[in-house]
PQR file with spaces between the fields and no chain letter, atoms N, CA, C, O and H, PARSE charges and radii, in Angstrom:
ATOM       1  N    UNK     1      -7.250   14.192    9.824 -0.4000 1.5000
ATOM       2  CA   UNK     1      -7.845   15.142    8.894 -0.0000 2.0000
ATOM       3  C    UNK     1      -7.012   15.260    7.623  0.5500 1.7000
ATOM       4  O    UNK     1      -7.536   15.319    6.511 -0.5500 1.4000
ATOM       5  N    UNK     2      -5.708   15.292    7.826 -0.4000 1.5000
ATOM       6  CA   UNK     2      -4.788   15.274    6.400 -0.0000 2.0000
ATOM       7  C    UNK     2      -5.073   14.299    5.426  0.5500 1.7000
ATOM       8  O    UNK     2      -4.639   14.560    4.303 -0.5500 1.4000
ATOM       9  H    UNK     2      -5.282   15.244    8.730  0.4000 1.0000
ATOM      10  N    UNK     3      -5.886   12.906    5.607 -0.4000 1.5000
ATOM      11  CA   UNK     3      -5.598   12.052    5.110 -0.0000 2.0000
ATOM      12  C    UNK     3      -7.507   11.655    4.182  0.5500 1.7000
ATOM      13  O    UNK     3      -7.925   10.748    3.462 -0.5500 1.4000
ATOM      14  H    UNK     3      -6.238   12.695    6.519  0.4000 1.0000
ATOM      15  N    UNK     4      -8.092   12.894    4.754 -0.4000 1.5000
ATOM      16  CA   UNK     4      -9.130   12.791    4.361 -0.0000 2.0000
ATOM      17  C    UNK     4      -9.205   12.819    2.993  0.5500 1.7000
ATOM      18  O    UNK     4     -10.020   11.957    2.666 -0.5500 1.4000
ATOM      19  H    UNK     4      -7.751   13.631    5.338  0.4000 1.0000
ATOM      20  N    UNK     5      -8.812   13.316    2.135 -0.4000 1.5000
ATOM      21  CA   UNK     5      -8.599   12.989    0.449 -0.0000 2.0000
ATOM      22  C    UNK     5      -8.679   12.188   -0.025  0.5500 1.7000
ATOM      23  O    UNK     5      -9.316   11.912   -1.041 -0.5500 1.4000
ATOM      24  H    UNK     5      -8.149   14.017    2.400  0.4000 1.0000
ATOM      25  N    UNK     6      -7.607   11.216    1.041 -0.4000 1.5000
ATOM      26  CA   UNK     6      -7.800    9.154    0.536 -0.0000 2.0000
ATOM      27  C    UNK     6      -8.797    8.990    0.918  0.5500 1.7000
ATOM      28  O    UNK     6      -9.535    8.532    0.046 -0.5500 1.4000
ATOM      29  H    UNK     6      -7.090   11.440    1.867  0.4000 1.0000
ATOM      30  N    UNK     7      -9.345    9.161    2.019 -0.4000 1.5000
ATOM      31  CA   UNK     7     -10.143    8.519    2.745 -0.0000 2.0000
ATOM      32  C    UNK     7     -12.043    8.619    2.562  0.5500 1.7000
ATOM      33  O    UNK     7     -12.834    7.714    2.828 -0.5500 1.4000
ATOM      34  H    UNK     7      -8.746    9.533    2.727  0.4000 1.0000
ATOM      35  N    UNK     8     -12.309    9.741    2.134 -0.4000 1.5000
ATOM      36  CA   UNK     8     -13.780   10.448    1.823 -0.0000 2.0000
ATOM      37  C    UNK     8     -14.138    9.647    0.771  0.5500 1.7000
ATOM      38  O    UNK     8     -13.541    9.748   -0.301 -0.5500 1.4000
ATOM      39  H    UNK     8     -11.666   10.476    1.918  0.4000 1.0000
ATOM      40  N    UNK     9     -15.090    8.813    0.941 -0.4000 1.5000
ATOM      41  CA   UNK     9     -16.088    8.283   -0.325 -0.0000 2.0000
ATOM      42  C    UNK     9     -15.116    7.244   -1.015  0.5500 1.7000
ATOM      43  O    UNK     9     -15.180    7.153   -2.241 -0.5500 1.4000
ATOM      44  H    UNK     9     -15.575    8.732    1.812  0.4000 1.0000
ATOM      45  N    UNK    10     -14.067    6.320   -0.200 -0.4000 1.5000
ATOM      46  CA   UNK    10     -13.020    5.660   -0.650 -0.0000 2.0000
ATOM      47  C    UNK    10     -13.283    4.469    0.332  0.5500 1.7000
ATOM      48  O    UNK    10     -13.898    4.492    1.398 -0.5500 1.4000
ATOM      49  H    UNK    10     -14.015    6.395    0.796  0.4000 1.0000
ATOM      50  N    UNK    11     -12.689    3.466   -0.269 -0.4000 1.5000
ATOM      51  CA   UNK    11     -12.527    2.146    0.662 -0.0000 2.0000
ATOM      52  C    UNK    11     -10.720    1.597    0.496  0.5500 1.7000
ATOM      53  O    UNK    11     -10.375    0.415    0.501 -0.5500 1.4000
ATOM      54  H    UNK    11     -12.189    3.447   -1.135  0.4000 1.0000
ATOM      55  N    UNK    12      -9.946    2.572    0.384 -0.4000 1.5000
ATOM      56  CA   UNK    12      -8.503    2.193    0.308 -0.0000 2.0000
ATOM      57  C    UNK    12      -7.839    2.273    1.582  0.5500 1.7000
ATOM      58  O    UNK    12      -7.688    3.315    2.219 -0.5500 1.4000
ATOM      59  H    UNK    12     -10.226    3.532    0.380  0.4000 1.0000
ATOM      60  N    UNK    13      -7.351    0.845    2.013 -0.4000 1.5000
ATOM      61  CA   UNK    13      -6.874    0.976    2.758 -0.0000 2.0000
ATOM      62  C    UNK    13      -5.540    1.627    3.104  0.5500 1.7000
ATOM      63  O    UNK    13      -4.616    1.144    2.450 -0.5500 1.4000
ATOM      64  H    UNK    13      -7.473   -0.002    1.496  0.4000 1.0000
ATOM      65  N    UNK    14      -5.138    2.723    4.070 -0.4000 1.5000
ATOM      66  CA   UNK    14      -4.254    3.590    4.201 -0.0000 2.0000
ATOM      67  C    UNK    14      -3.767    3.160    5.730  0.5500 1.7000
ATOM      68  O    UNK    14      -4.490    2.732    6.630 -0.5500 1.4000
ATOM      69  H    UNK    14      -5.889    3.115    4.601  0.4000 1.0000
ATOM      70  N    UNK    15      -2.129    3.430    5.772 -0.4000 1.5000
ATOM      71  CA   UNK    15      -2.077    3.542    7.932 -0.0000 2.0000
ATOM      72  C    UNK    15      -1.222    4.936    7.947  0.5500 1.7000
ATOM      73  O    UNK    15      -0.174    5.303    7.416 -0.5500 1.4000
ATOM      74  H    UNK    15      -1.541    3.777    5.041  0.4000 1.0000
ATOM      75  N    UNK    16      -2.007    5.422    8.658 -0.4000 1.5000
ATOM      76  CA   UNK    16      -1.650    6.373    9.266 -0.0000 2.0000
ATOM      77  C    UNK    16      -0.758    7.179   10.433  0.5500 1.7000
ATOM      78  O    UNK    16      -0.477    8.357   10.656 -0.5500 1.4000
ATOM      79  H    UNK    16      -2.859    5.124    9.089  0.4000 1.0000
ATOM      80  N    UNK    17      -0.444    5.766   11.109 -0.4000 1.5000
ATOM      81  CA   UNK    17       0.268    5.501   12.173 -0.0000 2.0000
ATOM      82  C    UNK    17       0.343    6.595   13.297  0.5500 1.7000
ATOM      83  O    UNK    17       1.456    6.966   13.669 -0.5500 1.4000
ATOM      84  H    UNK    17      -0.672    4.809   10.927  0.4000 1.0000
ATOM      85  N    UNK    18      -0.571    7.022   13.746 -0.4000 1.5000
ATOM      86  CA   UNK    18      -0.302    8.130   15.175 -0.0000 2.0000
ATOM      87  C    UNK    18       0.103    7.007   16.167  0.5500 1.7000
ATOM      88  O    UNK    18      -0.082    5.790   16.209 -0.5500 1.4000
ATOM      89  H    UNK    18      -1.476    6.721   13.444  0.4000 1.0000
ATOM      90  N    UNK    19       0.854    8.098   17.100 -0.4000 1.5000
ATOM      91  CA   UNK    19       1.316    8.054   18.130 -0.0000 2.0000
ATOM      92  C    UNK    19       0.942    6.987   19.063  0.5500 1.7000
ATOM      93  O    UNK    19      -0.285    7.057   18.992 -0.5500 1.4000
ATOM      94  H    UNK    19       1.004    9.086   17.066  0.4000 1.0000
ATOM      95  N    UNK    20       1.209    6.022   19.912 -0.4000 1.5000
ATOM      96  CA   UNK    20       2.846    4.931   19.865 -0.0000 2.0000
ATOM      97  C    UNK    20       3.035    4.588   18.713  0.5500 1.7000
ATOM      98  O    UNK    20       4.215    4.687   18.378 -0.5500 1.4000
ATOM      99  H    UNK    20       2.206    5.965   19.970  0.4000 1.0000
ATOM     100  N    UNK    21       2.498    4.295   18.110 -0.4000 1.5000
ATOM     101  CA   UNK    21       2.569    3.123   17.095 -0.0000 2.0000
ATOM     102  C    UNK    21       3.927    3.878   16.053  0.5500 1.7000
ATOM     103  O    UNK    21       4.309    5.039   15.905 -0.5500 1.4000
ATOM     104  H    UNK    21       1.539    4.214   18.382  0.4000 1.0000
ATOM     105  N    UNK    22       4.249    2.894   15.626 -0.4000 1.5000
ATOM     106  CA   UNK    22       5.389    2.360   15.217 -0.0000 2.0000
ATOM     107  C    UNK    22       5.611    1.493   13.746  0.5500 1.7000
ATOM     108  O    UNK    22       6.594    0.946   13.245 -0.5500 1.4000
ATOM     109  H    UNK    22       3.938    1.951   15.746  0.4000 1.0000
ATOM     110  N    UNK    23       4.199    1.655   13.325 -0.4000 1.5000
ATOM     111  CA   UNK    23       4.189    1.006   11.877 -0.0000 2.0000
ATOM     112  C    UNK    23       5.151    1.262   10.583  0.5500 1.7000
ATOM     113  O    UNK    23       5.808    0.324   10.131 -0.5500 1.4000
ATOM     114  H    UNK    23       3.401    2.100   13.731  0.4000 1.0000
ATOM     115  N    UNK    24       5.198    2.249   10.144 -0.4000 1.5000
ATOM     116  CA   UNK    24       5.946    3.154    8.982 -0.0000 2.0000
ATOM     117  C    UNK    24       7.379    2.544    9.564  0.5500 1.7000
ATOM     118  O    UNK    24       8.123    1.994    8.752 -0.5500 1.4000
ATOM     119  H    UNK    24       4.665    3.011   10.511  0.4000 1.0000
ATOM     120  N    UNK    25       7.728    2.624   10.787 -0.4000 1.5000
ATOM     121  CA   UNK    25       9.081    2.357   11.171 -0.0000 2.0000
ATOM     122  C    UNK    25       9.623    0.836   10.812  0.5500 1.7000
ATOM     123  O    UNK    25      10.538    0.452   10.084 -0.5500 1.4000
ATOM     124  H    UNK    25       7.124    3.071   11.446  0.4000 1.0000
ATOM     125  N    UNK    26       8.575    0.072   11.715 -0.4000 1.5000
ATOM     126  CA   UNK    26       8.201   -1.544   11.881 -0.0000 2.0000
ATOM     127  C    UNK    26       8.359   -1.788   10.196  0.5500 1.7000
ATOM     128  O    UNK    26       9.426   -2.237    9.777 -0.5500 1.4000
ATOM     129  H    UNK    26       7.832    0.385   12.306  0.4000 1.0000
ATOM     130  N    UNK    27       7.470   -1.536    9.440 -0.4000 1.5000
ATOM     131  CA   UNK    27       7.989   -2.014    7.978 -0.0000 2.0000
ATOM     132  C    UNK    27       8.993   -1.133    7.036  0.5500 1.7000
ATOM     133  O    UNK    27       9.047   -1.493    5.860 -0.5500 1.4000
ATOM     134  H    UNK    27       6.603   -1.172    9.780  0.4000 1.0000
ATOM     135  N    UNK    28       9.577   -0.320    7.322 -0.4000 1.5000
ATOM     136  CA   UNK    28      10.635    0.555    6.918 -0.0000 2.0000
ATOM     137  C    UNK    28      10.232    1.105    5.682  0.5500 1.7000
ATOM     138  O    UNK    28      10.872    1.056    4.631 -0.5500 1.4000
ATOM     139  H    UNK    28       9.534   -0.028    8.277  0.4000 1.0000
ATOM     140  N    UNK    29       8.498    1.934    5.982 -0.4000 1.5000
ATOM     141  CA   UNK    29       7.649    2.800    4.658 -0.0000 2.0000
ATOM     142  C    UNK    29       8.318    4.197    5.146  0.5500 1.7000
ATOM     143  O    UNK    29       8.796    4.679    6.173 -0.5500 1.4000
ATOM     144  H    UNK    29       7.979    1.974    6.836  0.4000 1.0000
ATOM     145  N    UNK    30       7.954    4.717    3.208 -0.4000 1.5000
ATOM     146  CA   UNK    30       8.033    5.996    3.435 -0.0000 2.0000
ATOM     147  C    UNK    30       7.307    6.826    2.894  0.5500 1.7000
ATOM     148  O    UNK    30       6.357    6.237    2.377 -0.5500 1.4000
ATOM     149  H    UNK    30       7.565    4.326    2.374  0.4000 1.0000
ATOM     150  N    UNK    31       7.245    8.235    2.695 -0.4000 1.5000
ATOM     151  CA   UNK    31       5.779    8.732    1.894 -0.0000 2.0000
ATOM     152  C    UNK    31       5.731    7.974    0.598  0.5500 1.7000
ATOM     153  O    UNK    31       6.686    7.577   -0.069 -0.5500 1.4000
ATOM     154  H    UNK    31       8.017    8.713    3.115  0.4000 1.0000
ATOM     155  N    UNK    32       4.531    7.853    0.379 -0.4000 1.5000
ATOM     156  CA   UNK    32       4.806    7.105   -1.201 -0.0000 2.0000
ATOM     157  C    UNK    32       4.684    5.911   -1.621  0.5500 1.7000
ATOM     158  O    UNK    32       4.101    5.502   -2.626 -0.5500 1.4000
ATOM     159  H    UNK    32       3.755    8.175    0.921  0.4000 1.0000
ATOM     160  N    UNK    33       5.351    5.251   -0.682 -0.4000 1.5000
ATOM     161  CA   UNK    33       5.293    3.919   -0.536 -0.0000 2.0000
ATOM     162  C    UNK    33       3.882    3.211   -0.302  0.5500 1.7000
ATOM     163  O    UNK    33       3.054    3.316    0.603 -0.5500 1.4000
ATOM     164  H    UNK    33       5.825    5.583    0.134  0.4000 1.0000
ATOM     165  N    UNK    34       3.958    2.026   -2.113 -0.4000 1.5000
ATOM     166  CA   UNK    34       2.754    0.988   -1.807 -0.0000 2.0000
ATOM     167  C    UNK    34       3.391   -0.228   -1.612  0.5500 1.7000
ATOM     168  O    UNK    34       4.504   -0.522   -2.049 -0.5500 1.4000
ATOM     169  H    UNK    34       4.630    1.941   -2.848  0.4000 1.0000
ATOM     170  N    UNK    35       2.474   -1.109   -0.773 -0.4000 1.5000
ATOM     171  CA   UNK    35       2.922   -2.008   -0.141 -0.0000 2.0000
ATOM     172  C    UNK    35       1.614   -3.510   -0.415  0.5500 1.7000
ATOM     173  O    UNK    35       0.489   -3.648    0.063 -0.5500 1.4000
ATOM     174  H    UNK    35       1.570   -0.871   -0.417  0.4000 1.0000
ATOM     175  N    UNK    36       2.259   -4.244   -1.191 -0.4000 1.5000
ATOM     176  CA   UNK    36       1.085   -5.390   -1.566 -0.0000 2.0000
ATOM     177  C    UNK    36       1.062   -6.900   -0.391  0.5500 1.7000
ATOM     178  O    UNK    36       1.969   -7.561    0.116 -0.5500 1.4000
ATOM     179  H    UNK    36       3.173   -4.132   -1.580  0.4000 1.0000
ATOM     180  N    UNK    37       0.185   -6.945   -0.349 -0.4000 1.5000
ATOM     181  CA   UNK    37       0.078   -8.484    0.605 -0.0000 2.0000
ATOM     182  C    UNK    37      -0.832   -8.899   -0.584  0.5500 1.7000
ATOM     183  O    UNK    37      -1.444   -8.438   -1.548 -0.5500 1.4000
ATOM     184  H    UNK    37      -0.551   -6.408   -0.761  0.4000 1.0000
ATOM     185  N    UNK    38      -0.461  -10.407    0.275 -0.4000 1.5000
ATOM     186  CA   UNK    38      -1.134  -11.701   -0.284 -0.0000 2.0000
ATOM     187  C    UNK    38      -2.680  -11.709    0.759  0.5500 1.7000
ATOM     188  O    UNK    38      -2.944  -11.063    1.773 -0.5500 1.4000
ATOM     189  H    UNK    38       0.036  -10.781    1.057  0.4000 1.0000
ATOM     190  N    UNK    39      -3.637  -12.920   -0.152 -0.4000 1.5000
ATOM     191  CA   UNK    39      -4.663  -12.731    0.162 -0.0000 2.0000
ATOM     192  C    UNK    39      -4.767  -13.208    1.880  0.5500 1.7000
ATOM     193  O    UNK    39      -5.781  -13.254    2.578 -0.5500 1.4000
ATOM     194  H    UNK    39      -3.422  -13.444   -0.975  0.4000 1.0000
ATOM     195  N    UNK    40      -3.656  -13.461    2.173 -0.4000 1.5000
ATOM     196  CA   UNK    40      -3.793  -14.124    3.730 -0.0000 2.0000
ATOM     197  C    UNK    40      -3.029  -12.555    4.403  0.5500 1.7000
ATOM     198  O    UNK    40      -3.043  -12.493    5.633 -0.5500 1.4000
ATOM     199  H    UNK    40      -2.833  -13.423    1.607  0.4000 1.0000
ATOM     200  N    UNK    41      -2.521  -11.591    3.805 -0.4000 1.5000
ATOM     201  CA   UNK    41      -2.171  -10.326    4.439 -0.0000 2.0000
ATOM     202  C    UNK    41      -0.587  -10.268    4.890  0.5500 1.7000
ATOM     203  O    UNK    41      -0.122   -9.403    5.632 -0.5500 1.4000
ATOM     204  H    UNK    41      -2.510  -11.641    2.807  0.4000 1.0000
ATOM     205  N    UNK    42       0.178  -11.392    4.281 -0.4000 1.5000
ATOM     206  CA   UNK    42       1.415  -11.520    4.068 -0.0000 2.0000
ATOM     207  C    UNK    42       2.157  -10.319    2.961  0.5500 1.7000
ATOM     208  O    UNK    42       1.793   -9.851    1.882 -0.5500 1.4000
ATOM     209  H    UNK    42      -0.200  -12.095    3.678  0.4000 1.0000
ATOM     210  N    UNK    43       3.282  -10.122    3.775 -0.4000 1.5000
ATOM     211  CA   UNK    43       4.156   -9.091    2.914 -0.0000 2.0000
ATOM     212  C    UNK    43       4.641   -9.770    1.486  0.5500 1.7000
ATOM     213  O    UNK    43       5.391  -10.746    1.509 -0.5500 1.4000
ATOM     214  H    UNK    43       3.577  -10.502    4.652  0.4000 1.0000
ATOM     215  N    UNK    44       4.116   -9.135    0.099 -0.4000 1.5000
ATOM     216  CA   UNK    44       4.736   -9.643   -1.080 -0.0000 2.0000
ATOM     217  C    UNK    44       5.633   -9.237   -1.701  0.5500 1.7000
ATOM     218  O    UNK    44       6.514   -9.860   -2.295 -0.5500 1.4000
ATOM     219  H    UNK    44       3.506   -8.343    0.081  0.4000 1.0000
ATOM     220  N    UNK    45       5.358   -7.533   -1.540 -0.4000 1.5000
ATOM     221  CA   UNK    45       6.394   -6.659   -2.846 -0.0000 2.0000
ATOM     222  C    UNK    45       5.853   -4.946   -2.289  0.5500 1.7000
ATOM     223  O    UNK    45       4.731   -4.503   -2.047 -0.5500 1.4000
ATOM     224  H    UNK    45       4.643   -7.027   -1.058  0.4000 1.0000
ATOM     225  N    UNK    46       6.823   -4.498   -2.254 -0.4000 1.5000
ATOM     226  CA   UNK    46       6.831   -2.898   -2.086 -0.0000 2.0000
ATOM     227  C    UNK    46       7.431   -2.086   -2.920  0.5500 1.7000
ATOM     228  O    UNK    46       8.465   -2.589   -3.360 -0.5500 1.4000
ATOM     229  H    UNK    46       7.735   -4.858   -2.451  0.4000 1.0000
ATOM     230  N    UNK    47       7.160   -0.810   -3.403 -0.4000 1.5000
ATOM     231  CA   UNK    47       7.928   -0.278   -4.087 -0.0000 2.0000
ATOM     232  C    UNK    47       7.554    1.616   -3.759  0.5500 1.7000
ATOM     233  O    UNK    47       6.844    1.771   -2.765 -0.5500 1.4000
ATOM     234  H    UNK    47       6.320   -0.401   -3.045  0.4000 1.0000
ATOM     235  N    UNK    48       7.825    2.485   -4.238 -0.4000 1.5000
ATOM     236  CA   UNK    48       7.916    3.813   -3.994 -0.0000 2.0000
ATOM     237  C    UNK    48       6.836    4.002   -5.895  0.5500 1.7000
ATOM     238  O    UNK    48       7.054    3.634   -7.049 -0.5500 1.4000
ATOM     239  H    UNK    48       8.401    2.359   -5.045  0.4000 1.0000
ATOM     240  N    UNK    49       5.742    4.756   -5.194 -0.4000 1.5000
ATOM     241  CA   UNK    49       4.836    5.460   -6.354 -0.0000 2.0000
ATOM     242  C    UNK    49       5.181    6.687   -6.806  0.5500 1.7000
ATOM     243  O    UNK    49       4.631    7.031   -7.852 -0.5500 1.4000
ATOM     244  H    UNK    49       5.565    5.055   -4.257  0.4000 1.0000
ATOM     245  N    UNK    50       5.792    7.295   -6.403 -0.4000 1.5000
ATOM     246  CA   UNK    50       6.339    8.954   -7.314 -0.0000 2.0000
ATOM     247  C    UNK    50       7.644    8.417   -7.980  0.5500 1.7000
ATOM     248  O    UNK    50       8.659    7.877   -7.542 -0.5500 1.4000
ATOM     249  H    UNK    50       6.239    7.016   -5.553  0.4000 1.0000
ATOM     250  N    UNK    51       7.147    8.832   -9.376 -0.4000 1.5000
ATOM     251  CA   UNK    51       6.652    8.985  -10.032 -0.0000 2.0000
ATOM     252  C    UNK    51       5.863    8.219  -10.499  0.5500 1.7000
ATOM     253  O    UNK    51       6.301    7.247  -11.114 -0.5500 1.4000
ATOM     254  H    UNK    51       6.322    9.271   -9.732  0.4000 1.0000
ATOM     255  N    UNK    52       4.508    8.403  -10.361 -0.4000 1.5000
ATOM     256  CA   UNK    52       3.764    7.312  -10.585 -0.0000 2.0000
ATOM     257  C    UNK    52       3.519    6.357  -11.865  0.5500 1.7000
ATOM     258  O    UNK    52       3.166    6.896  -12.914 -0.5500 1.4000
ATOM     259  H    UNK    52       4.152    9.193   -9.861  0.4000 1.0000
ATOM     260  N    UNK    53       3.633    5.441  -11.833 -0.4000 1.5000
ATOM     261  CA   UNK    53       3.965    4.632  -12.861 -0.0000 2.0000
ATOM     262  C    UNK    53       2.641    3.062  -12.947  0.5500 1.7000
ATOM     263  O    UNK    53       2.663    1.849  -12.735 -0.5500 1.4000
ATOM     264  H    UNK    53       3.920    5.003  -10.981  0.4000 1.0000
ATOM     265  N    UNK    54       1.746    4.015  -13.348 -0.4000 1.5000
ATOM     266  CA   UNK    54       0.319    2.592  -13.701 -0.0000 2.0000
ATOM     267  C    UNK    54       0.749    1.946  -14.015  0.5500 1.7000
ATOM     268  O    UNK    54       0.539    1.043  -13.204 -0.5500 1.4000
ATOM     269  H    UNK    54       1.728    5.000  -13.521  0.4000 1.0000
ATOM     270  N    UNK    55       1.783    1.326  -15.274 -0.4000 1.5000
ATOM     271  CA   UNK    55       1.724    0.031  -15.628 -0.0000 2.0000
ATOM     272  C    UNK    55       2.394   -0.652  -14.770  0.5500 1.7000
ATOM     273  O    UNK    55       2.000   -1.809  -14.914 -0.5500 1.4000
ATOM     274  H    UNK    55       1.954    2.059  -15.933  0.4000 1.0000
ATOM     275  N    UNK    56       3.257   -0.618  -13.878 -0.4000 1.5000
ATOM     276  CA   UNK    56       4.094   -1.582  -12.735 -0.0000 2.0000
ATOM     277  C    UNK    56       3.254   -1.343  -11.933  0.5500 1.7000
ATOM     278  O    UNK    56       3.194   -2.439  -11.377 -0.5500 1.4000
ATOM     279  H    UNK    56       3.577    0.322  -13.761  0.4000 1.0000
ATOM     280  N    UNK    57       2.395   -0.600  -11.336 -0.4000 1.5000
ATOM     281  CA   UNK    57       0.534   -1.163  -10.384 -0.0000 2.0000
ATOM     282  C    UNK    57       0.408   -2.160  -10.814  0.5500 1.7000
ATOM     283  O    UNK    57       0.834   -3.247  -10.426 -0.5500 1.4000
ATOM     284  H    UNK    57       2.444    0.291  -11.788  0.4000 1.0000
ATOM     285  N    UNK    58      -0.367   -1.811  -11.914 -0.4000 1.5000
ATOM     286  CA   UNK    58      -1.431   -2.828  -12.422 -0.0000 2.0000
ATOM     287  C    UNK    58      -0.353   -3.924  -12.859  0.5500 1.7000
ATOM     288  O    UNK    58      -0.464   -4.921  -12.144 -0.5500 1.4000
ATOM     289  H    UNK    58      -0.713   -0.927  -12.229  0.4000 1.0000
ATOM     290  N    UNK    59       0.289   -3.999  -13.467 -0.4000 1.5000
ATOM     291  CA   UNK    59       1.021   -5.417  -13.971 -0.0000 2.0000
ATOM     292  C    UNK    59       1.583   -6.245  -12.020  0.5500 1.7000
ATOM     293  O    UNK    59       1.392   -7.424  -11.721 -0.5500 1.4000
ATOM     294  H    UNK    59       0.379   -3.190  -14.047  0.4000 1.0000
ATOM     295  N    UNK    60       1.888   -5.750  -11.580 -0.4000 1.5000
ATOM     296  CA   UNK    60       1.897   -5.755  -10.087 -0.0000 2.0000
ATOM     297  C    UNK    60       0.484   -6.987   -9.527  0.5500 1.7000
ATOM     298  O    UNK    60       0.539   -8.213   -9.426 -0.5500 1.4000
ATOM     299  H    UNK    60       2.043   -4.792  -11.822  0.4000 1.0000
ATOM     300  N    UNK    61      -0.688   -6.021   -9.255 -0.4000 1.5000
ATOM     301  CA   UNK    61      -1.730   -6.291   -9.231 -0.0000 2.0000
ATOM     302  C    UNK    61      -2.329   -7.524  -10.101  0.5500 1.7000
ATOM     303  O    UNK    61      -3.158   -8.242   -9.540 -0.5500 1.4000
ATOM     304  H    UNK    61      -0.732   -5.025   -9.338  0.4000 1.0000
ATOM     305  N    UNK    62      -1.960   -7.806  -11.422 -0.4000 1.5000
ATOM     306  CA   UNK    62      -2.392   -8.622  -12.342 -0.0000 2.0000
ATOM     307  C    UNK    62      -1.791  -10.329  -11.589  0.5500 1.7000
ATOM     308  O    UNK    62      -2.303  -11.379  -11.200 -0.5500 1.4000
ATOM     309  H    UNK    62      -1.286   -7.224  -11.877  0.4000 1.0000
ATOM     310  N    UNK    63      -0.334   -9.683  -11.734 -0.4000 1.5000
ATOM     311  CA   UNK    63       0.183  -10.812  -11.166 -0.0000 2.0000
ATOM     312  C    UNK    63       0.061  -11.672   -9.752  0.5500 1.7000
ATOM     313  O    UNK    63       0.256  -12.886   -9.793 -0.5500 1.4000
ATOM     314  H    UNK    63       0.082   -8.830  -12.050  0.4000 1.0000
ATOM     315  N    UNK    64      -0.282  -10.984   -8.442 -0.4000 1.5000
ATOM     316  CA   UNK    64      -0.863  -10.914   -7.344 -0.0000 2.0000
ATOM     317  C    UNK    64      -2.140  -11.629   -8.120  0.5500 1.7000
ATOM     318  O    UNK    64      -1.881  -12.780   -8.474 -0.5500 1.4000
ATOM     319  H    UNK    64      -0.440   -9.997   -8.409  0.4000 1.0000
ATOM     320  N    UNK    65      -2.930  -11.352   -8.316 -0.4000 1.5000
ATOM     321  CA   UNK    65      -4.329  -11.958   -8.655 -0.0000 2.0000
ATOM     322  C    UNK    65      -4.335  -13.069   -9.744  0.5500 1.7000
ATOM     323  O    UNK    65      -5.416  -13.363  -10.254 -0.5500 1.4000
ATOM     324  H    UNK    65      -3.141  -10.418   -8.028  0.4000 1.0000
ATOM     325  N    UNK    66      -3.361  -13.614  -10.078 -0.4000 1.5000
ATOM     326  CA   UNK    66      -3.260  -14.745  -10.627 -0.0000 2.0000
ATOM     327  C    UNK    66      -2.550  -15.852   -9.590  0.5500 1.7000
ATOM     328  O    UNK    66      -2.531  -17.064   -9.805 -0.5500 1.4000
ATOM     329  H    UNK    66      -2.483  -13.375   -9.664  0.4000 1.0000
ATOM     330  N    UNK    67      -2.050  -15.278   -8.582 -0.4000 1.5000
ATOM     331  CA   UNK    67      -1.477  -16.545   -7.321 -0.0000 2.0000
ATOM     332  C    UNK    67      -2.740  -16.825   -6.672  0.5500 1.7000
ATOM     333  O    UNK    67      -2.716  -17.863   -6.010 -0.5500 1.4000
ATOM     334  H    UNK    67      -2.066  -14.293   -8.408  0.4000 1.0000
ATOM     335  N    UNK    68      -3.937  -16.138   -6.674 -0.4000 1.5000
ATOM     336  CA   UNK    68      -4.649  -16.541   -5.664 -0.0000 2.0000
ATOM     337  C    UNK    68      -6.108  -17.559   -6.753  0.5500 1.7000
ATOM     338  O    UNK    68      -7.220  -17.793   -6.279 -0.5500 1.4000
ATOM     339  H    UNK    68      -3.957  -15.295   -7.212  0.4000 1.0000
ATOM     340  N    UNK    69      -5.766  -17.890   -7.872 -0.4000 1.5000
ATOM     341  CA   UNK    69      -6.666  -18.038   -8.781 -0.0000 2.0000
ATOM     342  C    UNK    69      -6.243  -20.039   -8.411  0.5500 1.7000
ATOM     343  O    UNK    69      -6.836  -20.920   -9.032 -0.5500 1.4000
ATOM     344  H    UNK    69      -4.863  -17.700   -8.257  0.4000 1.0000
């Protein structure tokens, strides 16, 4: 239910990780933290979003979408 904000009328993928699971740990996330894969779902680049900072997204993102071109 907390996570319904992202989630309502959205297609972003989020993990949430309840109980066993072990994800957040397994990749060493923390609040905040975005995390980019490649188009095969390989780990590329992570970084911490507060303070949020669009142009290292998107320049991020730009670049990601020119490896798969």
């Amino acid at each position: 239910a907390d996570n319904s904000k992202w989630t309502t009328n959205n297609s972003i993928p989020i993990v949430t990780d309840p109980s066993p699971n072990n994800i957040w740990s397994t990749w060493g996330a923390s609040q905040w933290d975005l995390f980019f894969l490649d188009s095969n779902g390989g780990y590329v680049t992570d970084f911490n979003i507060n303070p949020w900072d669009y142009d290292k997204i998107y320049q991020t993102i730009l670049v990601l979408s020119s490896l798969d071109d």
